[in-house]
C-alpha positions as CSV (number, residue, x, y, z in Angstrom):
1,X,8.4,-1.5,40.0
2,X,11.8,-0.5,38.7
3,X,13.3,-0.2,42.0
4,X,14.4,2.1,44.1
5,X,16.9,4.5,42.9
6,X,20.9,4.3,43.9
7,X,24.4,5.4,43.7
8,X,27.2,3.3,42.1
9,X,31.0,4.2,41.6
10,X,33.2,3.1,39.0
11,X,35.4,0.2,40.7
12,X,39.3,0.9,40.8
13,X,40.9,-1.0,38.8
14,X,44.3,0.4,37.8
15,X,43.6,1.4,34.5
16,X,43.0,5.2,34.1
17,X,41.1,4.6,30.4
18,X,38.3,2.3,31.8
19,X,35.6,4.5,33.6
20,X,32.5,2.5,33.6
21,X,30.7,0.2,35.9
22,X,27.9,-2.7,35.2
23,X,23.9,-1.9,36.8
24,X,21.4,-4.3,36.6
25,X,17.9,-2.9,35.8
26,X,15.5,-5.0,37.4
27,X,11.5,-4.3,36.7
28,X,8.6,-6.2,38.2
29,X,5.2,-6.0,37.9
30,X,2.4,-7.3,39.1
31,X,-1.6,-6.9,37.5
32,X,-4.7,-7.3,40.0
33,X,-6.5,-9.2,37.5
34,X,-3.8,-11.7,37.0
35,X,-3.6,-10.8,33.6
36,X,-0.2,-11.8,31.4
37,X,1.5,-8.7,31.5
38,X,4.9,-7.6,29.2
39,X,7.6,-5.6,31.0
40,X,9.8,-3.1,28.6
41,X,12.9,-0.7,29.3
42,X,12.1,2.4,27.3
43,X,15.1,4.0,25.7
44,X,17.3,1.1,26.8
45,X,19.3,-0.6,24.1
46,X,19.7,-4.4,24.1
47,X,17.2,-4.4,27.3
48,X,14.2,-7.2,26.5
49,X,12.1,-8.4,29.6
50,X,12.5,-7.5,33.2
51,X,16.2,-7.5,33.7
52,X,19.4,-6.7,31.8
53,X,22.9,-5.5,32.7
54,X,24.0,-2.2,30.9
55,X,27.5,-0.4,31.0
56,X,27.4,3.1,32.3
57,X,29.9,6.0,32.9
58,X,29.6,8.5,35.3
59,X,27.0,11.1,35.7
60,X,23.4,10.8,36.2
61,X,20.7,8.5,34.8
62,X,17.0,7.3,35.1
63,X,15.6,4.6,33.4
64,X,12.0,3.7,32.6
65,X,10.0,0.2,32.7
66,X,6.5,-0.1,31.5
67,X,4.1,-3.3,32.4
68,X,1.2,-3.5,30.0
69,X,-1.5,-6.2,30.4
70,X,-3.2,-7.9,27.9
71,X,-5.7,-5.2,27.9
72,X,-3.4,-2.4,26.9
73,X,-3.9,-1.0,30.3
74,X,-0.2,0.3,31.4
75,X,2.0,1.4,34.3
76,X,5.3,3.0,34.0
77,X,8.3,3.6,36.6
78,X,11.6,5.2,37.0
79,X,14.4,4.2,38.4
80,X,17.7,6.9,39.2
81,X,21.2,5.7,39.1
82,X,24.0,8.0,39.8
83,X,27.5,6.8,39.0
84,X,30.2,8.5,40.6
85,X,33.5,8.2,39.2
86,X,36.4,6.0,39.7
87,X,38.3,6.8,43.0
88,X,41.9,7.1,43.3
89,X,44.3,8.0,45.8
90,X,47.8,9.8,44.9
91,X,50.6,8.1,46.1
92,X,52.9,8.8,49.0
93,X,56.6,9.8,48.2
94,X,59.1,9.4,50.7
95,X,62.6,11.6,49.7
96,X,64.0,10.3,53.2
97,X,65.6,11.8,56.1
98,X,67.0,15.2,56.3
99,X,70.8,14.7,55.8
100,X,74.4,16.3,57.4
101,X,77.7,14.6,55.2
102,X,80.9,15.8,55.8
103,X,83.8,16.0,52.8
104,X,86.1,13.2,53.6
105,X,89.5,14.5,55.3
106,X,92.1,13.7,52.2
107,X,94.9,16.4,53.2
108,X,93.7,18.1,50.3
109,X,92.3,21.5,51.6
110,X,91.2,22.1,47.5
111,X,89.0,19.0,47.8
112,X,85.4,20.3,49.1
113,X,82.7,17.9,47.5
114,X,81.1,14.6,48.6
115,X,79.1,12.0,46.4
116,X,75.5,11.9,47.8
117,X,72.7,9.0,46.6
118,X,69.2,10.7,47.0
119,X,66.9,7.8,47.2
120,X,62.9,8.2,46.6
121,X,60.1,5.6,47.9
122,X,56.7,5.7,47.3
123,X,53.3,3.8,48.3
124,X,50.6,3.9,46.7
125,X,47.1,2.5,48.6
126,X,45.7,1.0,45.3
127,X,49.2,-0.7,44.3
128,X,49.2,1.7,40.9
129,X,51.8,1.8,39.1
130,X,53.7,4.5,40.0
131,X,56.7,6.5,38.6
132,X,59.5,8.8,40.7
133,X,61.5,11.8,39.3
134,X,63.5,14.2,41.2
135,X,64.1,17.9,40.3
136,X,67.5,17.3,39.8
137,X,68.8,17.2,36.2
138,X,70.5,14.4,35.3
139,X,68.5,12.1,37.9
140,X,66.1,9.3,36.5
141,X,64.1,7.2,38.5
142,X,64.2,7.0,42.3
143,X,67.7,6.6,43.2
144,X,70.5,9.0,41.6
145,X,74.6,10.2,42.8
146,X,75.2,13.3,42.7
147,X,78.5,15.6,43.7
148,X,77.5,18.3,46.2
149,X,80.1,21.0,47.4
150,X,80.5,22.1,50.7
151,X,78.6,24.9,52.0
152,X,76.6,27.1,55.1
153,X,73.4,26.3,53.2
154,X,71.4,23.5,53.2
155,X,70.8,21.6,49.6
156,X,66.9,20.7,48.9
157,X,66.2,18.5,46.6
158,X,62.4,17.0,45.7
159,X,61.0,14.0,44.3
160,X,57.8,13.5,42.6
161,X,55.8,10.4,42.6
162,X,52.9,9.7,40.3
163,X,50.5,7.3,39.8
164,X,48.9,6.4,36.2
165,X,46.1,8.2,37.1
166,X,48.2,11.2,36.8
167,X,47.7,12.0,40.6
168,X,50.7,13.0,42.3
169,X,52.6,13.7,45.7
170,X,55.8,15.3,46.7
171,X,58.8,14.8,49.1
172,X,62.1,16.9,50.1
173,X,65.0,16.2,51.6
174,X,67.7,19.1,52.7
175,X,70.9,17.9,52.8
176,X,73.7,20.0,54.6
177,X,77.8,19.4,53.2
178,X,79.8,20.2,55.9
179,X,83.6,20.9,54.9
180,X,86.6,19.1,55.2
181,X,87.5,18.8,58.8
182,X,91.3,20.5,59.4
């Protein structure tokens, strides 16, 4: 008996590169006679007797055992394993709340630009490591100042965060520059 067939994923593990997961064959047999009987994984590598722990990557398998009695008489079985692969969730980015800044009153009716900080967050349910750009040039990493000039329009600006999986989600944040109050 080589068991009865089952499914398996590749545990999450933070490490995009390592995609394969540990099964234990397990083959039993029994002989009415009570004859001695030798159990064999065919086609497994490395697999002597009635149990051994393989490495397998995703994708579909089925492995045979044979019992064979002193006698030569034989009985085979297969087993079918079916790893799926690792999971992994993107993270969440967070550009923050919609914003309205006003250019500071300094008598100067030329002056019409504020200094804004756009600050990205980002969770991620596996605790990857994740990384944040925004679409702005000039603007590494999650938090960045940058001089905006006053106007009707709202100012959108996006951040990006991404796991080392390569999975990704996006953010944006419109900020609206109101002019210098007379």
């Amino acid at each position: 008996n080589a068991g009865e067939d089952r499914e398996v994923q590749v545990p999450h593990d933070g490490d995009p590169n390592t995609d394969t997961v540990y099964v234990t064959l397990d083959c039993s047999a029994t002989d009415a006679e009570n004859d001695v009987t030798t159990v064999v994984w065919d086609d497994v590598a490395g697999c002597d007797g009635t149990e051994c722990t393989i490495p397998l990557t995703e994708g579909s398998y089925s492995f045979t055992c044979t019992a064979t009695d002193t006698y030569g008489a034989s009985s085979s079985d297969t087993v079918g394993i079916m790893v799926h692969p690792e999971p992994n969730e993107a993270p969440i980015a967070d550009a923050g709340e919609d914003l309205g800044v006003e250019v500071d009153h300094d008598g100067d009716p030329d002056t019409d630009t504020v200094d804004v900080t756009l600050d990205c967050s980002a969770t991620d349910a596996e605790n990857d490591v994740i990384t944040i750009e925004w679409d702005v040039e000039g603007c590494d990493g999650a938090e960045c100042t940058i001089e905006l000039t006053a106007s009707p329009d709202p100012y959108s600006f996006t951040c990006t965060a991404t796991d080392s999986y390569g999975d990704s989600h996006s953010d944006t944040v419109d900020i609206f520059v109101i002019g210098e109050p007379s």
